[in-house]
VOGUDREN-760228 format. One record per residue (C-alpha): z, y, x; residue number from 1. Coordinates in nm, 4 decimals. Each point is the difference from the previous one (the first is absolute). Layout:
BEGIN
SITE        c3        c2        c1  num
SITE         Z         Y         X  NUM
...
# end
This chain:
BEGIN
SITE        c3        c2        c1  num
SITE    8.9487    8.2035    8.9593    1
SITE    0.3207    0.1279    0.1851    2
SITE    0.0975    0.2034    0.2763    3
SITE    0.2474    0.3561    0.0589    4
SITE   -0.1492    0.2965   -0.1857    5
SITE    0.1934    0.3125    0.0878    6
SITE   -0.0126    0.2746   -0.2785    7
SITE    0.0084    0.3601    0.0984    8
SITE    0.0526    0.2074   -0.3235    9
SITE    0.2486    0.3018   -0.0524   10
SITE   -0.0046   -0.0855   -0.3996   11
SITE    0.3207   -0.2418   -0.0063   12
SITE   -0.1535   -0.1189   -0.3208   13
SITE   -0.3400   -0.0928    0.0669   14
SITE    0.0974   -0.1400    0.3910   15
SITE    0.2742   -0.2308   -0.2349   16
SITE   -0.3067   -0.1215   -0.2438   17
SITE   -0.2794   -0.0608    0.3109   18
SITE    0.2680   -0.2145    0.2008   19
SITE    0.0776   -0.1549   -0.3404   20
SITE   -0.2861   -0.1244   -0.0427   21
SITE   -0.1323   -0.0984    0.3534   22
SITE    0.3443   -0.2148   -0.0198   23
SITE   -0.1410   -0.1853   -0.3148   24
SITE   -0.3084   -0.0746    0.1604   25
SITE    0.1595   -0.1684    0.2979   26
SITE    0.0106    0.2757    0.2359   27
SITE    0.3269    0.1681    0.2290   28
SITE    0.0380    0.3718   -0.0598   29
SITE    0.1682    0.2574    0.1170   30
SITE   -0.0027    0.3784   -0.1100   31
SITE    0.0486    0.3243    0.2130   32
SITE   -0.0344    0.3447   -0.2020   33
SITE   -0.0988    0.2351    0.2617   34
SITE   -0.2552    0.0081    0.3364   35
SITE    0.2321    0.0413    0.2557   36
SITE    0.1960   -0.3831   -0.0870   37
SITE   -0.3329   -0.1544   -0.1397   38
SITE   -0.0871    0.0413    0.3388   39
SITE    0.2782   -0.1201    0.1890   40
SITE    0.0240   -0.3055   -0.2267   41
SITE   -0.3585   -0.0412    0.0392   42
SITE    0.0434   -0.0679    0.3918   43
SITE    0.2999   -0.1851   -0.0711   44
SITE   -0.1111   -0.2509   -0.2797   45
SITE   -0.3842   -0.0350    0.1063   46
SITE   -0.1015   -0.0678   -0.3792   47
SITE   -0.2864   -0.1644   -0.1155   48
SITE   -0.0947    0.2480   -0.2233   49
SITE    0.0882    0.3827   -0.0861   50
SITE   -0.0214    0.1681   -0.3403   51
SITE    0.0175    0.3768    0.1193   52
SITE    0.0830    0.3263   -0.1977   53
SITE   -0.2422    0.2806    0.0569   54
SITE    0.2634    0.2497   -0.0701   55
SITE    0.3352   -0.0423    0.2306   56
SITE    0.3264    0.1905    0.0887   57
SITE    0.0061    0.0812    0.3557   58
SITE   -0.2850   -0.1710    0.1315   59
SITE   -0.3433    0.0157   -0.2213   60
SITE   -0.1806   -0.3576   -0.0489   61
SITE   -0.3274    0.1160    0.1162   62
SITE    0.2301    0.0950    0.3436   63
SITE    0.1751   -0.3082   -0.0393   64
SITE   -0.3411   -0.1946   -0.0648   65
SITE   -0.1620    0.1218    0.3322   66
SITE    0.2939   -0.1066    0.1913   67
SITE    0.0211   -0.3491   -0.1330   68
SITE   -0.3592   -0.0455    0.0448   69
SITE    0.0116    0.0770    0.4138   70
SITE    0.2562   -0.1937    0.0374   71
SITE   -0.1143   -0.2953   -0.2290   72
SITE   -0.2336   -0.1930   -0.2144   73
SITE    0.2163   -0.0831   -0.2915   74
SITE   -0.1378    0.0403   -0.3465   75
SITE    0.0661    0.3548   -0.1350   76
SITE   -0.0255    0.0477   -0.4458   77
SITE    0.0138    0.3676   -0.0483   78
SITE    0.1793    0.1092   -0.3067   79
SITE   -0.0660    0.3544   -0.1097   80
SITE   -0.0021    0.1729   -0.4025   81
SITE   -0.2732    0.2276    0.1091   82
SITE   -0.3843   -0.0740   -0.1698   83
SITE   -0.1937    0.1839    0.2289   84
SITE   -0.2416   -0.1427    0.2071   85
SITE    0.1227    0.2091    0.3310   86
SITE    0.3329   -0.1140   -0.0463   87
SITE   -0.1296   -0.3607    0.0349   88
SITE   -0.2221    0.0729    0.2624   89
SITE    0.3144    0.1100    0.1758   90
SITE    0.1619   -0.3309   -0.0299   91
SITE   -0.2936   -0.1969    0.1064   92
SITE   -0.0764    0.2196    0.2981   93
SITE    0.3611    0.0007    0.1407   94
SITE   -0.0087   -0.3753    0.0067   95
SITE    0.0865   -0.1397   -0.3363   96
SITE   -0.2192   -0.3391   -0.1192   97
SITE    0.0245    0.0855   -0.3383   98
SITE    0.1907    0.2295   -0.2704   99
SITE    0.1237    0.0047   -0.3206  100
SITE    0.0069    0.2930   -0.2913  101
SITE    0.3566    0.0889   -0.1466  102
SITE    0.0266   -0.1269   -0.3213  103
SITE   -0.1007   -0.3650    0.1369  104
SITE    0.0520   -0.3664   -0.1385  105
SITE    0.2372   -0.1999    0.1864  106
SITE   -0.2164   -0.2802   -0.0162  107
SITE   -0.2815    0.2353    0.2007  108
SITE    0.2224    0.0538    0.2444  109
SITE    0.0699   -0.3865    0.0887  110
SITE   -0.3729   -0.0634   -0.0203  111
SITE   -0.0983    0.2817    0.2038  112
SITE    0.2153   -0.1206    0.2565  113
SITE   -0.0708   -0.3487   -0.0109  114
SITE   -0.3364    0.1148    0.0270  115
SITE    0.0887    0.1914    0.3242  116
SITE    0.2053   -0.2830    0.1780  117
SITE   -0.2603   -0.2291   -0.0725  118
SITE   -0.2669    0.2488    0.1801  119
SITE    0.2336    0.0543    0.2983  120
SITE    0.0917   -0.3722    0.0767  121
SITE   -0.4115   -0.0431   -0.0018  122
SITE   -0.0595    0.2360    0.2373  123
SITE   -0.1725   -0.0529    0.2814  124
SITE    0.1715    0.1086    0.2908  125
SITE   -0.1785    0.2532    0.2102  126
SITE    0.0282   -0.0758    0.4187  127
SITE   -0.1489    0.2876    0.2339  128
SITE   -0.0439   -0.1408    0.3372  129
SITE   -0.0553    0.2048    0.3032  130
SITE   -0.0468   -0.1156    0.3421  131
SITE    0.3515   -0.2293    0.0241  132
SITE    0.1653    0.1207   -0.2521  133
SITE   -0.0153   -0.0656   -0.3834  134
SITE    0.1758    0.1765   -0.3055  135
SITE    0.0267   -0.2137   -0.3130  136
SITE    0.0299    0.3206   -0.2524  137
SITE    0.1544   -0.2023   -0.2581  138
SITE    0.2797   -0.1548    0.1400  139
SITE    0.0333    0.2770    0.3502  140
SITE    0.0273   -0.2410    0.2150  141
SITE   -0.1990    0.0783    0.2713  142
SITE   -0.0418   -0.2381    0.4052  143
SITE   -0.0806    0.1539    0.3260  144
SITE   -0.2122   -0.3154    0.2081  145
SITE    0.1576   -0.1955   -0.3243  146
SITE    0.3241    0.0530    0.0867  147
SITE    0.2352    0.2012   -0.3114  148
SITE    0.0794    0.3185    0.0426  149
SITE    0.2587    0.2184   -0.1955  150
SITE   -0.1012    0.3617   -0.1054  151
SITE    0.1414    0.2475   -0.2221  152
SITE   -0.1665    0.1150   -0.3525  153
SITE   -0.1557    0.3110    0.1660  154
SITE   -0.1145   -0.1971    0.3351  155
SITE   -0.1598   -0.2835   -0.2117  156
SITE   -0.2025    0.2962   -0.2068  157
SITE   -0.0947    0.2044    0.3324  158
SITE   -0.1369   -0.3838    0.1405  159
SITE   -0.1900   -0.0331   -0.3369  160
SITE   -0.1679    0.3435    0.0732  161
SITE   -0.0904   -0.0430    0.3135  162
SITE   -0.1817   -0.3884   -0.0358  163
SITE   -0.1728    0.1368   -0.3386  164
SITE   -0.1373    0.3034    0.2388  165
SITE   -0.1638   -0.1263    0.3264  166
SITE   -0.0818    0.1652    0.2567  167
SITE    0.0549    0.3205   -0.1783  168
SITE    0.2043    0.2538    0.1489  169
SITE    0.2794    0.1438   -0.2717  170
SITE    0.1772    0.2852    0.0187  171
SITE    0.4103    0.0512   -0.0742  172
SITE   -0.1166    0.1530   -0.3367  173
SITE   -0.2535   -0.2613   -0.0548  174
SITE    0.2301   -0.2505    0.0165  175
SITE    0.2578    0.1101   -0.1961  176
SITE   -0.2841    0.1075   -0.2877  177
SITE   -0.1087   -0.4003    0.0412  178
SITE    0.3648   -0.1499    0.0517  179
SITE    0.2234    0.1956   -0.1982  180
SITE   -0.2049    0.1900   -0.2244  181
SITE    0.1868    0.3098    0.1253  182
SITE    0.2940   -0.1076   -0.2259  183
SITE    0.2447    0.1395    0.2906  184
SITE   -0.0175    0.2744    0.2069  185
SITE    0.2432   -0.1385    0.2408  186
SITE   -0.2489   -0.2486    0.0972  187
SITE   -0.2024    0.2851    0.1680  188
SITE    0.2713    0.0352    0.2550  189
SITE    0.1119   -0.3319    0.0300  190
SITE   -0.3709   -0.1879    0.0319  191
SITE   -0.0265   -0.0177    0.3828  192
SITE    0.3512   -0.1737   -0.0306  193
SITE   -0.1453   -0.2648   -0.2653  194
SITE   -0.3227   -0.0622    0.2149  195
SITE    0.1851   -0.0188    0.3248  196
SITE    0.2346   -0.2673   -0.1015  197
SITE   -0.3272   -0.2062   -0.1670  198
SITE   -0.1523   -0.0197    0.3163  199
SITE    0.3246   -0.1448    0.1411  200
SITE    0.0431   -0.2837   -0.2141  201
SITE   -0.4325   -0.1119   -0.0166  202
SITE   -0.0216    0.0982    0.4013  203
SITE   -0.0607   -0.3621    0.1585  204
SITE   -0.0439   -0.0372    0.3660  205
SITE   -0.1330    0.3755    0.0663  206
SITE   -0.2415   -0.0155   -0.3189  207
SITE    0.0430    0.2862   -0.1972  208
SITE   -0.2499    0.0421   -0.2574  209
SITE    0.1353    0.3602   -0.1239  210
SITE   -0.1300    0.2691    0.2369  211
SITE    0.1107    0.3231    0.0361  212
SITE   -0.2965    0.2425   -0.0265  213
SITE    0.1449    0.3027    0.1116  214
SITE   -0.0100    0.3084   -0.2046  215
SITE   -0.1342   -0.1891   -0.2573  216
SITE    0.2003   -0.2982   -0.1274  217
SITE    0.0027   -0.3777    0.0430  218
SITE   -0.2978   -0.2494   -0.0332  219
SITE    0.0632   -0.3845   -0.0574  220
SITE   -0.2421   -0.2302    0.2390  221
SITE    0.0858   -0.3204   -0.1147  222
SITE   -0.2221   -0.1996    0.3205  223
SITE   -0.0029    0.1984    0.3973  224
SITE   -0.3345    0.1588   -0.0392  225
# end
C-alpha cells in the first residue's frame, strides 16, 4: 500500500522513527512538530493518512482533530502516551478512526493504518438529496438542478444541516450546536452571513428552499409546499 502520511509529533525523535518506517513500507511522509503547521500542511498536502499527537505546542491535537474532521474525511491515527480510557475516548470523539498507546510497535502503527486506508477507500459514500439539490458528504461536492456548485467548508456543513433536518425550523444556536459544535464563538455573530451567502449560490430561478422564520431561525423545505 502507498500514499502521503503526514506526521504531526512535537518529539523530533519519535516523528523521525514513524516517517522512517512508513518510508520502508512504501509510503511518502512528511513530519510537522506542532498544531498550528500540522494544520497548514494538512490543507496544503491533502494526505492520505494522518498519524496525530494528542499532546501539541500551540495548537492541541484534539483541537487540531476537530478541525481536520469539518473540513475533511481523511484518515486520522491518534497517537497519545496516556492509558486511560477518557483520554481515548477523547480521541475517538473529536474525530480520530483509531489510536495508538505510547510505547507502540512500529509495525502496529503501519498495520493500523493500512487497516484504516483500506476502511476509508471502502466506504460507501453517503449522498443527501433534497428537492434539486444533492450533497455527496464524502467527496463535498454538492449540484443545484445537477448543475456543480462551489461552497466554502462552513457553507457545505450549514447545507448538510439543513437537508439532514427537514422541515424543522433551527435556531442561530441550534445550528451552530449541529454545524460547528460550538467550537467558535465567532460563528454566533457571523451565522446570518454564512446562511445568507448559501442561499445565494443553491437559489435557482426564485426557489429558495431556506426560509427565514422570523424570530426564530431558518427552516430548509427542500419541495414548494
Amino acid at each position: 500500500m502507498s500514499g502521503t502520511v503526514l506526521i504531526i509529533e512535537d518529539d523530533t525523535r519519535i516523528a523521525n522513527w514513524v516517517k522512517v518506517y512508513f518510508e520502508r513500507a512504501g509510503f511518502s511522509a512528511e513530519v510537522s512538530h506542532d498544531g498550528e503547521s500540522g494544520l497548514a500542511l494538512a490543507r496544503d498536502l491533502a494526505p492520505d493518512l494522518i498519524i496525530l499527537d494528542l499532546m501539541l505546542p500551540r495548537l492541541d491535537g484534539v483541537e487540531l482533530c476537530r478541525i481536520l474532521r469539518r473540513e475533511s474525511d481523511v484518515p486520522i491515527i491518534m497517537l497519545t502516551a496516556r492509558e486511560a480510557t477518557p483520554e481515548r475516548i477523547i480521541g475517538l470523539d473529536s474525530g480520530a478512526d483509531d489510536y495508538i498507546v505510547k510505547p507502540f510497535d512500529p509495525d502496529e502503527v503501519i498495520a493500523r493504518a493500512e487497516a484504516v486506508l483500506r476502511r476509508a477507500k471502502g466506504k460507501v459514500q453517503q449522498v443527501l438529496t433534497g428537492g434539486n439539490i444533492t450533497l455527496n458528504e464524502t467527496t463535498g461536492v454538492v449540484t443545484v438542478d445537477e448543475q456543480p456548485v462551489s461552497l466554502s467548508q462552513a457553507q457545505t456543513a450549514l447545507l448538510s444541516t439543513f437537508m439532514r433536518h427537514p422541515n424543522q425550523v433551527l435556531s442561530r444556536d441550534r445550528l451552530i450546536s449541529l454545524t460547528f459544535n460550538n467550537d467558535f464563538d465567532a460563528y454566533d455573530r457571523a451565522i446570518d452571513s454564512h446562511v445568507a451567502r448559501l442561499r445565494r449560490q443553491i437559489n435557482r430561478d426564485g426557489r429558495q428552499p431556506i426560509h427565514t422564520v422570523y424570530g426564530a431561525g431558518y427552516r430548509f423545505v427542500p419541495e414548494e409546499q
